[in-house]
PAKE-167288 format. One record per residue (C-alpha): x, y, z; residue in one letter. Coordinates in pm, whole numbers, plus 50000, padded with zeros to 5 digits. Example, Ala and Ser with C-alpha at 12.3 -4.5 7.8 and 13.67 -1.06 7.14 Angstrom:
BEGIN
512304955050780A
513674989450714S
//
This chain:
BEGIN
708016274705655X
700836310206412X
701506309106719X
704506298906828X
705046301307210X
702366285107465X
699886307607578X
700586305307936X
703716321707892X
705226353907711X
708086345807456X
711786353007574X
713366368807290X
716676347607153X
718316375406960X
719226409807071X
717676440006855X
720826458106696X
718316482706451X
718376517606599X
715056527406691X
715876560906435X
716336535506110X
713526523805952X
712746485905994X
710536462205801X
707976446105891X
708536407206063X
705936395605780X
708046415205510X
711206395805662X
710206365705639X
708646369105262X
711966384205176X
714236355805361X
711826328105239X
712216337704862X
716066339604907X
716206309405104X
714396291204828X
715586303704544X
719636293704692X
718086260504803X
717236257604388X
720576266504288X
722576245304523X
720136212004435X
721296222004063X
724716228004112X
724636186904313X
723906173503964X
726236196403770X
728936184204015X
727866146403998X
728366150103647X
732016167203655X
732776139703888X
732876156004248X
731566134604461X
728906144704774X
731406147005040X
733586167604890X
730996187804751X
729796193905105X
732876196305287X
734766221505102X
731826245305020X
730316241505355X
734016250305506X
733846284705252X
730716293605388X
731696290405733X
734506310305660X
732286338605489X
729606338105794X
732016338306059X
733596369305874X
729976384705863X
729116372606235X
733016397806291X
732046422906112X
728536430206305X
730106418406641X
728246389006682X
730266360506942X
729156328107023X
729736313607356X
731106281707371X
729386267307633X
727056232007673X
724226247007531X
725796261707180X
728106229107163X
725126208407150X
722716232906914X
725646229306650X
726056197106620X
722446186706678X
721416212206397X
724696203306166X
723376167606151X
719596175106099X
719906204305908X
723026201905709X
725426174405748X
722556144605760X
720076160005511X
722226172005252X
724176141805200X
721016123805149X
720086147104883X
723416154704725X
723376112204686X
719686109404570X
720386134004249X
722826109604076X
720216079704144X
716526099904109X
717436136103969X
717256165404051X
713086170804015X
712476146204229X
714626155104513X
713606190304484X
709966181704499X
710806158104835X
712446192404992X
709216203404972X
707386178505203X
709016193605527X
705976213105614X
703676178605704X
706296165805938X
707146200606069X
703136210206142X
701986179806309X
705596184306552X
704566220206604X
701316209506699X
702686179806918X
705186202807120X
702436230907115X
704756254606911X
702196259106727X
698356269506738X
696026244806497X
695106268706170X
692686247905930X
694376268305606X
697546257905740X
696556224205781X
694856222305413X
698026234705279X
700216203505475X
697466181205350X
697806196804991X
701686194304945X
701346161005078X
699326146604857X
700936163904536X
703996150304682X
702586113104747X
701446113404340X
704606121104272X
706606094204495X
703506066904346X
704226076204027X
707856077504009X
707826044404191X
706056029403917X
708566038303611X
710166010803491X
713896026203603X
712616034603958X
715276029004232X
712766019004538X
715566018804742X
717036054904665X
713156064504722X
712736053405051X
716596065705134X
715486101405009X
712126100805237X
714626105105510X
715706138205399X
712546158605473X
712446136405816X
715246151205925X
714986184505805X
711806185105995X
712846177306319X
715696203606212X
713576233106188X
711846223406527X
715616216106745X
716286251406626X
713586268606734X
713126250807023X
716496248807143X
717736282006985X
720126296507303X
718726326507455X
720816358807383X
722586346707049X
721526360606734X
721316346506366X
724706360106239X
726326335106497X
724406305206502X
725116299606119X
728526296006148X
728446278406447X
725926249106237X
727806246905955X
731066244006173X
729536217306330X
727986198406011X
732056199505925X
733096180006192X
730106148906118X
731056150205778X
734986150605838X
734416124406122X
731846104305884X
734566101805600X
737756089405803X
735426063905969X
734056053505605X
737656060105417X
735866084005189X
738446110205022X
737976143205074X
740506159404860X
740096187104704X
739636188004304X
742596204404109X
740656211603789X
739826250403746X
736306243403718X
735466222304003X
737556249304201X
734916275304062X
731926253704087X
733216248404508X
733636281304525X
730146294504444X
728716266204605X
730616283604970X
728706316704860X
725396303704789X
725586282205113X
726646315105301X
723316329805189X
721156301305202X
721596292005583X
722026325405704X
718496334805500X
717196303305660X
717996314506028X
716646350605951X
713566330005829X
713426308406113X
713636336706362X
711326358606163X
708546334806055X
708836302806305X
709636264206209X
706226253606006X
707056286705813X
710436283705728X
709386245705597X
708106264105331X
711176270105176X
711546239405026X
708316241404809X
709726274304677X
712806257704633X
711046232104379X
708736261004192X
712336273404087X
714836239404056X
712226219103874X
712066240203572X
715756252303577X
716536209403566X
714296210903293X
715846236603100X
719126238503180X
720076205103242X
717746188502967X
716086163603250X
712796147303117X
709686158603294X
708956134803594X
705326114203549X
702596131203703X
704406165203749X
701416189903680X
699126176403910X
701746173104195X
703456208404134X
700016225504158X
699186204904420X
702316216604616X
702156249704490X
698236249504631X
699876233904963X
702206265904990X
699706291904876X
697246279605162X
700306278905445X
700956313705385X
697246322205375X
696866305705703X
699516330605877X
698546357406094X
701076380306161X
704976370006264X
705216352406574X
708006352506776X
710096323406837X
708986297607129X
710416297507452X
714596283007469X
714316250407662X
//
């Protein structure tokens, strides 16, 4: 969202290779163009469907509980159906939780929050600062091999992104404090998408690990709204039903197209996603849900888009993921 592993030592491979060597495969750098625009196009639709469901009155627990519990149910059938177990050990006990918080449970009810209070442009455009925070922790744990396009393109979406933050800041309805509580997002997913490719547990493929996150995002959440006395029950209306319900299926994509990312293309890669996330939700809130164009979007959007365009520029070939600690 490159060179992944240190060079002192090869890369241990954390996901056994199910493809027949008779069937045709794609290419790693095909895989990871194909999960990144799938990943980012759900992450659109799911930061549009958070303001559609603000305004039918679901509120951002529920709206993450329930769907998040569908698309558990949906990749644990899909992790069945290609055989797929996880081991419930210390090691996968940990990587759930640790990547339900940062990934899902923490970062998502941020976000979810943040629409009501800043829209959904603006959130969508903070998805897409992961890449900064992810880079310079790549570079830190030596996941990652200094690239100067890549590092152009971090310095690119950041400062896009920065205009934007400055400007929106500066409206006379800004909410500084939903500002600085929606900076925390792309924090965490950061240090997400470096956990879980650092800690991803050797021998357990994709098709499991989803599940196993979400499951484990559940249980914060759950835990998070009896300690708060938040309600989590579930709306009665036909259309909130319906609106839950997709939200479960697009989840089900979007994490297990982020994990196929993340194994395919590495943690500074699969930041990515959330730029290509905001090419697609900025226009669609626009559009579809009549929201006024944020100040200074031009120059920020190309300046993000630039940011993205020199990332993938930057990438030579598909690494493999690091070495499990």
């Amino acid at each position: 969202m490159v060179v992944l592993n240190p060079p002192q030592s090869a890369p241990e491979k954390p996901w056994p290779d199910a493809t027949p060597a008779s069937q045709p495969r794609l290419a790693p750098r095909t895989v990871a163009m194909l999960a990144l625009l799938v990943a980012g196009l759900l992450l659109a639709a799911t930061t549009n469907l958070a303001k559609v469901a603000h305004d039918a009155g679901i509120s951002p627990m529920v709206y993450l509980v329930w769907p998040l519990s569908g698309a558990a149910l949906l990749l644990l059938g899909n992790a069945a159906w290609h055989r797929e177990r996880l081991a419930l050990n210390r090691r996968t006990i940990e990587y759930s939780m640790v990547s339900g918080f940062l990934t899902v449970a923490g970062a998502n009810l941020i976000f979810f929050s943040a629409v009501s209070h800043l829209g959904v442009s603006f959130v969508a455009l903070m998805i897409a600062l992961p890449p900064l925070f992810t880079y310079v922790g790549a570079l830190l744990l030596r996941m990652e091999a200094f690239n100067r396009w890549r590092a152009l393109g971090v310095v690119l979406a950041l400062t896009g992104t920065a205009i934007l933050v400055l400007r929106q800041w500066g409206t006379p309805d800004a909410d500084p404090v939903w500002i600085v509580i929606t900076l925390a997002g792309p924090l965490l997913l950061s240090a997400g998408n470096l956990y879980r490719s650092r800690r991803w547990p050797p021998g357990v493929s994709a098709q499991a690990l989803a599940p196993a996150m979400l499951l484990g995002a559940i249980i914060l959440l759950t835990l998070y709204a009896w300690a708060s006395d938040a309600s989590l029950t579930l709306p009665r209306h036909p259309r909130d039903l319906a609106l839950i319900a997709l939200q479960a299926v697009i989840f089900a994509g979007q994490f297990l197209a982020l994990f196929i990312l993340q194994k395919a293309g590495g943690p500074v890669f699969l930041s990515v996603m959330g730029g290509v996330a905001a090419i697609f939700s900025v226009p669609i809130a626009m559009l579809v849900l009549g929201e006024s164009a944020l100040p200074a979007l031009l120059p920020g959007s190309l300046l993000v888009a630039a940011g993205i365009a020199s990332l993938l520029f930057g990438t030579r070939g598909t690494p493999a993921p690091p070495r499990p600690m």
